[in-house]
N, C-alpha and C positions, 0 to 999 in steps of 0.2 A: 573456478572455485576449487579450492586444494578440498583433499578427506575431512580435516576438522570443519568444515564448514557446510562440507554435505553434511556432516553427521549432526549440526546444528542446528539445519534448517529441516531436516527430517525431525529432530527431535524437538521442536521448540515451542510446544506446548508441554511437553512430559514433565516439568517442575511445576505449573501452572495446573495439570488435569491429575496427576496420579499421585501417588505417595512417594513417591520417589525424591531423593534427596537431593541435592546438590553434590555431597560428599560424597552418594553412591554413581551419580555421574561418574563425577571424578573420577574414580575407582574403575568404571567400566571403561571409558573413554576419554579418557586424560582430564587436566586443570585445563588446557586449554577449550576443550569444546564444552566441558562444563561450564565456566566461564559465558561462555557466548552466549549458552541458554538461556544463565542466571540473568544478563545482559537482557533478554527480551523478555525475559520475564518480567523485568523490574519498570519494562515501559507499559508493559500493563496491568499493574495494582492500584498507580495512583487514581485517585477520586478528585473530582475537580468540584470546582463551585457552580462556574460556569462553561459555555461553551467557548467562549474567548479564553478564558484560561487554560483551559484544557487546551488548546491549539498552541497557544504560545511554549503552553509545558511541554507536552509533547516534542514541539520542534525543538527545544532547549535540549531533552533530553537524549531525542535522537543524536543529537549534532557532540554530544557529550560521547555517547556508544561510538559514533565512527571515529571519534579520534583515538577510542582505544582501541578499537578493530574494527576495520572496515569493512568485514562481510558479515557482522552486526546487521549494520544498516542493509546489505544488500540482501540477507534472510528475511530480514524484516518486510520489503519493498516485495521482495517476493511473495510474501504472506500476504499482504495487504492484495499485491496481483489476483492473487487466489481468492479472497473474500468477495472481491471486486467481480469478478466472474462468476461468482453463486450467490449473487445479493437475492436473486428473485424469490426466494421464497419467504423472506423478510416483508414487514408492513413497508408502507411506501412512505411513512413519517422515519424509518429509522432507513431504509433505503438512501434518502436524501442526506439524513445527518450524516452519515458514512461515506456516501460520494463529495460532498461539502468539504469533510476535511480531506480526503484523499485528496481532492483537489486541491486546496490550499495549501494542503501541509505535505505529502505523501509525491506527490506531483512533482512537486518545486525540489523538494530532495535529488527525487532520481534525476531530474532534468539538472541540477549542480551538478552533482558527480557523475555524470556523460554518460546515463543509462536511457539512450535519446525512445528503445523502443519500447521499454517500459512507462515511462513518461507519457508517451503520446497515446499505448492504450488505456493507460489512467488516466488521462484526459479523457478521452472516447469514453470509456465505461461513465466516468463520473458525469458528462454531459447528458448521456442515456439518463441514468439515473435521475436526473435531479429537470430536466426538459422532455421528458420521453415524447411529448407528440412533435416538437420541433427535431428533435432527432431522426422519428420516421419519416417527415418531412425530408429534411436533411440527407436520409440515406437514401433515399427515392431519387432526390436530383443526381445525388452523388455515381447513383449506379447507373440515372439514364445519360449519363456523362462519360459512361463506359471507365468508372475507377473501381470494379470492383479488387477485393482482395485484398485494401489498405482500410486505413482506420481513420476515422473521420477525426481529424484534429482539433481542437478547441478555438484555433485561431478561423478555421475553414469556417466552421459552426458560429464563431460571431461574426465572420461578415457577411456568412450569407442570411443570417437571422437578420442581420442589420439593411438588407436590401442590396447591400456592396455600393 
């Protein structure tokens, strides 16, 4: 990841949380990292009806940002990394909606554009999330199987939930 994109993903709540402008981005750190931020910002204003739509938009829009720059998408993924790893002190109804779409939507992103280890801990986290007793399940065998230190993958997780 070059400068403008560290600077993006440090700052990519700063149009969203502060008074801060777009134009004074600009000003401080170029049209391009301004740009980027605006970019994440704009994936999350919209209001949905539903949960199906919101999923669908979402990934439309996502997929709209990485064609114009693709560490858009990868600020993003990283962000979503970091929600994903602090869910716990959230209720366990929005817990789930959050790992839900990480999963369906946030997931399948990174896993297209070859970010295989962010992928498979958004699988892991979102499986926590959303199965938490099949998961301690799950990492109990997995460690008296002597694999500690990897992350339980989603595909590991349905076949051993499924009996194999």
């Amino acid at each position: 990841m070059d400068i403008q994109g560290l600077c993006a993903g440090v700052m990519h709540d700063v149009l969203e949380d502060t008074g801060v402008t777009k134009g004074e981005m600009a000003a401080v750190f170029g049209n391009t990292v301004a740009e980027m931020v605006d970019g994440l910002s704009k994936l999350e204003k919209l209001k949905f009806e539903d949960h199906a739509e919101h999923q669908a938009e979402s990934f439309r829009k996502l997929i709209l940002a990485m064609t114009k720059d693709v560490r858009v998408i990868v600020v993003k993924l990283a962000d979503r990394l970091h929600n994903m790893r602090t869910l716990g002190s959230m209720r366990p109804d929005k817990r789930r909606r959050i790992a839900r779409e990480t999963l369906e939507i946030y997931a399948q992103i990174a896993n297209r554009i070859g970010l295989n280890n962010a992928y498979r801990e958004l699988q892991d986290l979102s499986f926590q999330n959303l199965h938490p007793n099949r998961y301690e399940t799950l990492k109990k065998r997995w460690t008296r199987a002597g694999r500690t230190g990897r992350t339980l993958s989603a595909k590991f997780c349905a076949r051993s939930a499924s009996g194999w």
